[in-house]
C-alpha positions in Angstrom: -11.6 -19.8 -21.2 -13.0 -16.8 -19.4 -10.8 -13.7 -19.8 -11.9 -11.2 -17.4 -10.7 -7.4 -18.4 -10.2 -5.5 -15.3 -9.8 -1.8 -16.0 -9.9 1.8 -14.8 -12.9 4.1 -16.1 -12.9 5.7 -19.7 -14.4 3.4 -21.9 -11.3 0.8 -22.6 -12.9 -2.3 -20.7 -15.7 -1.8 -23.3 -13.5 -1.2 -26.0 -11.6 -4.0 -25.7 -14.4 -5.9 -25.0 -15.7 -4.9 -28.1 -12.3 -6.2 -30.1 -12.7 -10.0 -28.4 -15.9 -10.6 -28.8 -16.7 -9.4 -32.2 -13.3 -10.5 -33.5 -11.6 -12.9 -31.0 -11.6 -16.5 -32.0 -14.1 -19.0 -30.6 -15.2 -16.0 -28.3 -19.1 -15.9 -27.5 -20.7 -12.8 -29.5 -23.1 -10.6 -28.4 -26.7 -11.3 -30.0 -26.6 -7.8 -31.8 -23.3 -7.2 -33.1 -24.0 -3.9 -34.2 -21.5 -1.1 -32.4 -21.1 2.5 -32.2 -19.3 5.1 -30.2 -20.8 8.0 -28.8 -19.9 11.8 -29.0 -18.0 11.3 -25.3 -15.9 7.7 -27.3 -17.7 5.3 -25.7 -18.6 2.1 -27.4 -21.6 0.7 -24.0 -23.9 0.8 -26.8 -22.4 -2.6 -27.8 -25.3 -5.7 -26.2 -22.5 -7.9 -23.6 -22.1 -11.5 -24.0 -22.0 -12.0 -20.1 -22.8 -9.8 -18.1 -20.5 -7.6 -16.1 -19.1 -7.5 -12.9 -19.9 -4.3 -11.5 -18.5 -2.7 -8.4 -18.2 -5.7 -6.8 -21.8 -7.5 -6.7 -22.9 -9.8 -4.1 -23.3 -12.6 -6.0 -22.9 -12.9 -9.9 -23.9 -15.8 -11.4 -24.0 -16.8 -15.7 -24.6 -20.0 -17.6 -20.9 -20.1 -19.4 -20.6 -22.3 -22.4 -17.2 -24.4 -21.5 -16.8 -24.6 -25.9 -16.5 -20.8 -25.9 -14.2 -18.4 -24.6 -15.9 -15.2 -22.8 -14.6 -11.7 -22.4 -16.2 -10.5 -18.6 -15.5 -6.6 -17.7 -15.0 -6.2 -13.9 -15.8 -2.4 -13.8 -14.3 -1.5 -10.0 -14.1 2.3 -11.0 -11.0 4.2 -11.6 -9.9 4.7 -7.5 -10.9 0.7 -6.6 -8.5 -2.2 -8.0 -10.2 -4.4 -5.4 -9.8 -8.4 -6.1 -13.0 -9.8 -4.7 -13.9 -10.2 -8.3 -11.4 -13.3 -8.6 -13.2 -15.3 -6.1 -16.0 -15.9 -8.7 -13.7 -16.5 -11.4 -10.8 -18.5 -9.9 -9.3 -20.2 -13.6 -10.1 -17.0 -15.5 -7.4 -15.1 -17.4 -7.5 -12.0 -15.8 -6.0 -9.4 -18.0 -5.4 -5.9 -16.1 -6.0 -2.6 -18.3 -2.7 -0.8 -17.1 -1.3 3.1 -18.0 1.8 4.7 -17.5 2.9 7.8 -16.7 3.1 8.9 -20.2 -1.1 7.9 -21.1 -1.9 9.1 -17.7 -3.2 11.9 -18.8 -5.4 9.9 -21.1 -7.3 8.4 -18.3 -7.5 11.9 -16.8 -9.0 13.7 -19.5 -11.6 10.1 -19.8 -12.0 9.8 -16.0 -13.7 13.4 -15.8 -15.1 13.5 -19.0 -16.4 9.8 -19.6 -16.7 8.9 -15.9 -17.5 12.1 -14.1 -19.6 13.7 -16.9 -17.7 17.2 -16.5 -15.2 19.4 -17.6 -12.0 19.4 -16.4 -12.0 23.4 -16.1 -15.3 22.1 -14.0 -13.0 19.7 -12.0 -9.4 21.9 -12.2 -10.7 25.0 -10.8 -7.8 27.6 -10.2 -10.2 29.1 -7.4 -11.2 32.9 -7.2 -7.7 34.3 -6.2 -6.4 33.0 -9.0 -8.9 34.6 -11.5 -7.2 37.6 -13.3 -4.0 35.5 -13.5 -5.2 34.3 -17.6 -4.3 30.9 -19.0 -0.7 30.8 -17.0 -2.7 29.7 -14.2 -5.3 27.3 -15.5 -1.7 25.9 -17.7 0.0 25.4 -14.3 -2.8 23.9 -12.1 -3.6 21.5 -14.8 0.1 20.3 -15.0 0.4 20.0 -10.8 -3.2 17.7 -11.3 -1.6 15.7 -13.9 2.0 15.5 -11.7 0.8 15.4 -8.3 -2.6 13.3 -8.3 -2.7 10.1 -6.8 -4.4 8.1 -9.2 -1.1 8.6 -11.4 0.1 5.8 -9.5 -2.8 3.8 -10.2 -3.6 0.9 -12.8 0.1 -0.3 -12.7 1.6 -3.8 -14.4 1.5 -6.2 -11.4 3.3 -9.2 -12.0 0.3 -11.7 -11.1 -2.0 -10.6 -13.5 -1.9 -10.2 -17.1 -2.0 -6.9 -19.0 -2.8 -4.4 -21.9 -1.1 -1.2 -21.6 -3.3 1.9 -22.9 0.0 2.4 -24.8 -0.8 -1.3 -26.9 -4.4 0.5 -27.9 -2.4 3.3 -29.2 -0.6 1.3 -32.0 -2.9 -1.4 -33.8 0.1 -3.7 -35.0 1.2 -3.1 -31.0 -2.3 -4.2 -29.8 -2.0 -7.0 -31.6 1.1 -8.1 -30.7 0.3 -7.6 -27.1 -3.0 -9.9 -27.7 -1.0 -12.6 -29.6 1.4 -12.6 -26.5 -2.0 -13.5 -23.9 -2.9 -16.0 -26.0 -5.8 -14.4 -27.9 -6.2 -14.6 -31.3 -8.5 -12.2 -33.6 -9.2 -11.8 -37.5 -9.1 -8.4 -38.5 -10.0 -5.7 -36.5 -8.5 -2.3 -38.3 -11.7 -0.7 -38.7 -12.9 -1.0 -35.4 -9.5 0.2 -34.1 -10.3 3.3 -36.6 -13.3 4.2 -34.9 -12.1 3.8 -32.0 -9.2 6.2 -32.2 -11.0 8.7 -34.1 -14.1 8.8 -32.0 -11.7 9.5 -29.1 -8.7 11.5 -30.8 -9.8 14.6 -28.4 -8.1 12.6 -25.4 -5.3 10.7 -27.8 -4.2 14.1 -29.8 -3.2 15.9 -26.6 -0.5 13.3 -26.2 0.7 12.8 -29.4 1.5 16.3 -29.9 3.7 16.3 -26.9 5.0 13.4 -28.2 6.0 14.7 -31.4 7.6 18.3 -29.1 9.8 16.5 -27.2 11.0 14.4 -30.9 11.0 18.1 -31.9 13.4 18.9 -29.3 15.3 16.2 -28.7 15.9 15.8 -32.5 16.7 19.7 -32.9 14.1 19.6 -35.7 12.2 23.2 -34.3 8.8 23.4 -35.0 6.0 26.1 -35.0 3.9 25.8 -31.7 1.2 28.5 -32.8 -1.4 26.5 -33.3 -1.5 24.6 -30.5 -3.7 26.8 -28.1 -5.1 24.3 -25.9 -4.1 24.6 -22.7 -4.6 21.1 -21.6 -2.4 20.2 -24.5 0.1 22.7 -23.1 -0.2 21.6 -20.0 0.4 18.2 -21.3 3.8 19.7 -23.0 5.0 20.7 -19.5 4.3 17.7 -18.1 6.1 15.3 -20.6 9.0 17.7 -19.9 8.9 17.0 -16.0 8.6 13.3 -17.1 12.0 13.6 -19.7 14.3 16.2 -18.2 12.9 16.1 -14.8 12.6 19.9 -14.7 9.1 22.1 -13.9 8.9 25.4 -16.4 8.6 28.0 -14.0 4.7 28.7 -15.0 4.7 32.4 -13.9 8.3 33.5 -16.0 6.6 32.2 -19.0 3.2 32.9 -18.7 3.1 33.3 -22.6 2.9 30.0 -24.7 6.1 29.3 -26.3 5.8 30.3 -30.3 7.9 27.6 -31.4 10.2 24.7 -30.0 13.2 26.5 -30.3 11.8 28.7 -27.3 11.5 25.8 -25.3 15.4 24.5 -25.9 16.6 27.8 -24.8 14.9 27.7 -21.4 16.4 24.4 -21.2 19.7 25.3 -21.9 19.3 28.6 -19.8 18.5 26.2 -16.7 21.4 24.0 -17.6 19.0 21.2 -18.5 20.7 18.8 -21.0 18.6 17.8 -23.9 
């Protein structure tokens, strides 16, 4: 069986790559099996057992062993879920890398980092009329990229493909699960899961810790928000309230970073949002 993984850029095509062919049963392995992920999170540095379908070829051709099964990464790019690729594999399993709104920001942070090669103060400019407004500004235009750019909408379940959710990578037992439910079976594959997640914790963290603010909230267990000074992560924070309460902070009444989660309950309550 040929499994093709279909996926947006930032690395997870590889990574899962990585997962079936090092550890999938009866999967083809690469000659070197030697991996490692770069400073960025990437793990290309891992040798292919076939060779990838890349921004739609004009031919691809590959001498597949019908005793194995293959993992084949059809690498579109991030704007470009194009099919053509199916023609040349027509009784593959094609297994779709998808996101949701909540790992969206994921992919954003990857997509201009891993994909672009910048920063995303490089990418998220707040312009030169904008520059003595301080980090209320950068906080704000980072929060309307992440609610209002298109490619939020992108890399959605669709109904005649299989899929992995970024959200599956998150939780090892849930990536397995999700694996076991396509049919693929692996030994073992904590520690590359480990590496994986810690080589790329500076796009995961972000998420989690407005993960755990909205708990915070929601659970009225207030916690200390001092220490997170990013203002992507912030951003992030504002954004995953849009998502829950449907409600924008307004950015220029608090231009100063909340100090703890009890700040942010009281702007909720004082804009009659129930949480």
């Amino acid at each position: 069986m040929i499994y093709c993984v279909w996926y947006p850029s930032g690395g997870f095509g590889h990574f899962v790559n990585a997962v079936l062919t090092l550890h999938g049963e009866n999967f083809a392995r690469p000659k070197k099996q030697q991996y490692s992920f770069s400073n960025s999170g990437d793990s290309h540095q891992l040798e292919l057992a076939a060779p990838k379908f890349f921004k739609n070829p004009n031919n691809y051709s590959f001498d597949f062993d019908s005793t194995l099964n293959y993992s084949v990464l059809i690498d579109n790019g991030i704007n470009d879920e194009s099919t053509l690729f199916v023609k040349y594999f027509p009784t593959a399993c094609i297994v779709k890398i998808c996101y949701s709104d909540h790992t969206w920001p994921i992919v954003a942070h990857t997509m201009i980092e891993k994909a672009m090669g910048m920063d995303i103060s490089q990418v998220v400019s707040v312009g030169p009329e904008w520059a003595n407004s301080g980090d209320w500004a950068i906080r704000e235009k980072y929060f309307l990229f992440l609610r209002d750019n298109p490619l939020k909408q992108a890399w959605r379940i669709d109904s005649e493909y299989k899929y992995l959710k970024i959200d599956h990578l998150l939780c090892y037992d849930d990536f397995c699960k999700q694996l076991q439910s396509l049919g693929i079976s692996t030994s073992d594959f904590k520690t590359l899961w480990d590496d994986w997640k810690i080589s790329n914790q500076k796009y995961i963290r972000p998420i989690e810790a407005a993960r755990q603010i909205m708990l915070d909230i929601k659970n009225k267990n207030y916690s200390d928000l001092l220490h997170t000074t990013d203002i992507w992560t912030q951003a992030i924070v504002y954004y995953y309230i849009w998502l829950e309460y449907n409600f924008e902070v307004p950015h220029n009444d608090y231009s100063e970073w909340f100090t703890n989660t009890k700040q942010i309950a009281i702007m909720l309550n004082e804009h009659g949002v129930n949480h």
